[in-house]
C-alpha positions in Angstrom: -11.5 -3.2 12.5 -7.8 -3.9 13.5 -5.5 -2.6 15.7 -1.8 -1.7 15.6 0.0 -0.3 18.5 3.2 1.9 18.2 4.8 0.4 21.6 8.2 0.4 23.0 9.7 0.6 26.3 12.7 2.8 25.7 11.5 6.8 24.8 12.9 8.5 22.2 13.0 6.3 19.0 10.2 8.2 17.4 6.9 6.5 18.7 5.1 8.7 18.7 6.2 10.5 15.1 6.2 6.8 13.4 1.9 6.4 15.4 0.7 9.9 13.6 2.6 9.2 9.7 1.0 5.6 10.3 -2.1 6.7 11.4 -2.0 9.3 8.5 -1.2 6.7 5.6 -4.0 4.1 6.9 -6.6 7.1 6.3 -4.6 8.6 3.3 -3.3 5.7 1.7 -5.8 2.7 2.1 -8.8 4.8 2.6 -9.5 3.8 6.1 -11.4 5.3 8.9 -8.5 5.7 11.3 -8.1 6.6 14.7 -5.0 7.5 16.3 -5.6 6.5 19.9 -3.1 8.5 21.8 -2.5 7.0 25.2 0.9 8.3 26.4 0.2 11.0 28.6 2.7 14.3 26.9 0.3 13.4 24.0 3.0 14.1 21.0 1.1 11.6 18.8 -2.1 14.0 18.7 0.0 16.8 18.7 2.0 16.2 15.4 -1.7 15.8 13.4 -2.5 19.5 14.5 -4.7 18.2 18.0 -4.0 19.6 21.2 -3.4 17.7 24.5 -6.6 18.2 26.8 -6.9 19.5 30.5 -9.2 17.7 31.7 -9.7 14.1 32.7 -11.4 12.3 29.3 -8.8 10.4 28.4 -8.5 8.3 31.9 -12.6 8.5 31.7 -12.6 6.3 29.0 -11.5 3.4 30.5 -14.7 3.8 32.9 -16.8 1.4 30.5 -16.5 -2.0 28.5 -17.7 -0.1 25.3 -18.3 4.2 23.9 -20.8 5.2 21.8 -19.7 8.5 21.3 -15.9 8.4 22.1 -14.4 12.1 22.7 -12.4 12.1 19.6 -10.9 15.4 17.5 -11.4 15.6 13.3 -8.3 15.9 12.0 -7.5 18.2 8.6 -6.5 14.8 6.6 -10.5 12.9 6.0 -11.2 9.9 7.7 -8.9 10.4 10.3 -9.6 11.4 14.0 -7.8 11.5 17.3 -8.7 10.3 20.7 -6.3 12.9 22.6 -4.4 12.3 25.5 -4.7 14.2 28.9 -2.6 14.2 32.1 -5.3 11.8 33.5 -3.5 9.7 31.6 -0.8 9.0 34.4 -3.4 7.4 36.3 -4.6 4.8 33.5 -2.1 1.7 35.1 -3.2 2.1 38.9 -6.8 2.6 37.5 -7.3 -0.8 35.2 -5.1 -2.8 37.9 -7.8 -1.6 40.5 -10.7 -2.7 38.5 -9.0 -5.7 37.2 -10.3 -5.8 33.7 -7.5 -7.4 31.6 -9.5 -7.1 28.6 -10.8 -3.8 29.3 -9.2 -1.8 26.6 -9.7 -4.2 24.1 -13.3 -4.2 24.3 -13.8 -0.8 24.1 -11.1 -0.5 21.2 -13.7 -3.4 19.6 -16.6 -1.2 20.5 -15.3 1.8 17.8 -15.8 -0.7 15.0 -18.5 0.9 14.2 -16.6 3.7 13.6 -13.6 2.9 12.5 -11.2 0.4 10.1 -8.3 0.9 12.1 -7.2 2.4 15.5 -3.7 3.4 15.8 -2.0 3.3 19.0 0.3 5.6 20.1 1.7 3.9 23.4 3.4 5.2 26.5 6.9 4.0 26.8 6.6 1.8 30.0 5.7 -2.0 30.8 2.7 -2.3 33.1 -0.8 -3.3 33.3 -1.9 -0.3 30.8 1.1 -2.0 28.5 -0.2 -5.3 28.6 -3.8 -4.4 27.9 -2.3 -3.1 24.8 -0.5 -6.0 23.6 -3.6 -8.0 24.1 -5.7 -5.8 22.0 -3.3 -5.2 19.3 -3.5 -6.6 15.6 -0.3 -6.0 15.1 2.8 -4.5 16.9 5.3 -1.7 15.4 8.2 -1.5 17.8 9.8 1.4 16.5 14.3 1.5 17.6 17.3 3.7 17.2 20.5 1.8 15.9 21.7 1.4 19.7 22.3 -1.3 21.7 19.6 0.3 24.5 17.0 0.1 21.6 17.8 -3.4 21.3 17.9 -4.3 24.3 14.3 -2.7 24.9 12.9 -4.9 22.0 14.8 -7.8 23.6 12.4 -7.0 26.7 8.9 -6.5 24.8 9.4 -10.4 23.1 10.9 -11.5 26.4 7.2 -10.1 27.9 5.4 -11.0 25.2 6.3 -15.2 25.1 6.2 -15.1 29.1 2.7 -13.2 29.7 0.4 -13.2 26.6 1.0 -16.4 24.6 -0.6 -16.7 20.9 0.3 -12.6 20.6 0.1 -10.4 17.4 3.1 -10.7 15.0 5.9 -8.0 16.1 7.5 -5.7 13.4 10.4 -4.1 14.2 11.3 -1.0 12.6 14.6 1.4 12.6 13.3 4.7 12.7 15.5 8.0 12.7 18.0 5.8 10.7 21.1 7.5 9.6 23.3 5.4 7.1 26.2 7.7 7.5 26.2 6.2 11.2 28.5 3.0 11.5 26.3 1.9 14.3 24.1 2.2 12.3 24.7 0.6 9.0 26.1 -2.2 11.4 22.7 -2.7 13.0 20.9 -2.9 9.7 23.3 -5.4 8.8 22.5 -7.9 11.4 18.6 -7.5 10.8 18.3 -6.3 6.7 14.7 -7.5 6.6 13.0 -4.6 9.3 11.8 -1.6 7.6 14.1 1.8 8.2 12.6 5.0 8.3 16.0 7.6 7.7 16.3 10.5 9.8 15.7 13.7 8.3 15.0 17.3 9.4 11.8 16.9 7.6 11.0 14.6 11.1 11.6 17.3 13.1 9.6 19.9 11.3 6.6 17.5 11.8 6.7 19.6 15.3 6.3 23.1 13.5 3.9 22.2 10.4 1.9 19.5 12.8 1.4 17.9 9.7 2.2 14.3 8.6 5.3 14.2 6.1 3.3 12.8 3.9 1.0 15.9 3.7 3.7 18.7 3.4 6.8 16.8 2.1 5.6 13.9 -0.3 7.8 13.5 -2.6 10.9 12.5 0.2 12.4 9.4 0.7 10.8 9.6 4.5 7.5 9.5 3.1 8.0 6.7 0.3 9.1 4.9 3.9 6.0 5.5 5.5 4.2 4.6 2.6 6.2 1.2 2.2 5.7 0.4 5.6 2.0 1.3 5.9 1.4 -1.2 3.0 3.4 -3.9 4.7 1.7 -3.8 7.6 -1.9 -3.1 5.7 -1.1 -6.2 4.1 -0.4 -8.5 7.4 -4.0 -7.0 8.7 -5.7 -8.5 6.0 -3.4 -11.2 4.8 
């Protein structure tokens, strides 16, 4: 079982939609038992594979113990994929592992679904704090998903900065332009400076994800976004077992 987190500190570079297509193409696409495991409290990530955001308080529960049996998870309409949803509890999750002071405490019980599961897909909240760090240290491999903007930038700047001060031998980092446009200068100009990182383009097809609550691979499969997905999924797929 591996794990790969969708994590960035700055919101709105498409974390969240970049976690469910991912998610999607490991079940889809390499036939793996996936779980999207989404821990950023507006729960998007769950949202976009057709799962709704709880009420209650199962997502912070979670965390209670080392390992789950039966984890609180949600079938999805793709096979082979689930989704452990988020809740507002969720906003609790930092102050609750700092006070128990379990460092490890999400990677055991993400090691505890393997069982279950091939790979876990995290969709992470956009923040940098004790739930953040347990993240990093249970993670396979890290997607940082950026805009063609100097903010985005500077937010990946801060996750390696964090990464080579706090957690030492980490997981390799992939950065990834998502929502690219190439008709964007600022864009092109970015891309320029780092041509190896995967792009995802922007397209509208992106935003429909919100009204079908499908991945684009499931209702638009012949578009360039999903041959990106697909790319990307088997580049990743291929550092998991490389």
């Amino acid at each position: 079982m591996k794990v790969v987190a969708c994590y960035s500190v700055k919101g709105g570079v498409g974390k969240s939609t970049l976690a469910a297509n991912l998610a999607w193409a490991a079940a889809a696409l390499s036939s793996r038992r996936t779980l999207l495991w989404d821990l950023d409290p507006q729960g998007d990530g769950g949202f976009l594979l057709g799962v709704d955001r709880r009420s209650g308080d199962d997502a912070l529960s979670v965390f209670a113990h080392s390992s789950i049996e039966n984890p609180p998870v949600v079938s999805t309409a793709t096979a082979r994929l689930d989704v452990l949803p988020a809740d507002p509890s969720l906003r609790q999750a930092d102050g609750f592992l700092a006070r128990i002071g379990k460092k490890r405490r999400l990677a055991k019980i993400a090691s505890s679904l393997d069982q279950h599961y091939d790979r876990i897909i995290l969709d992470c909240p956009p923040a940098m704090n004790e739930l953040s760090s347990q993240i990093l240290r249970a993670a396979d491999a890290i997607v940082v998903p950026l805009t063609a903007s100097p903010l985005a930038l500077r937010g990946l700047s801060d996750v390696l900065d964090d990464l080579r001060r706090n957690h030492g031998a980490h997981a390799p980092v992939l950065p990834v332009f998502a929502m690219y446009d190439a008709r964007r200068k600022l864009h092109t100009e970015a891309r320029a400076l780092h041509p190896e990182w995967p792009v995802v383009p922007m397209t509208s097809l992106v935003e429909r994800m919100g009204v079908t609550r499908q991945p684009i691979g499931e209702f638009a499969p012949k578009s360039p976004a999903a041959d990106a997905i697909r790319a990307l999924w088997r580049s990743i797929e291929r550092k998991l077992v490389g």
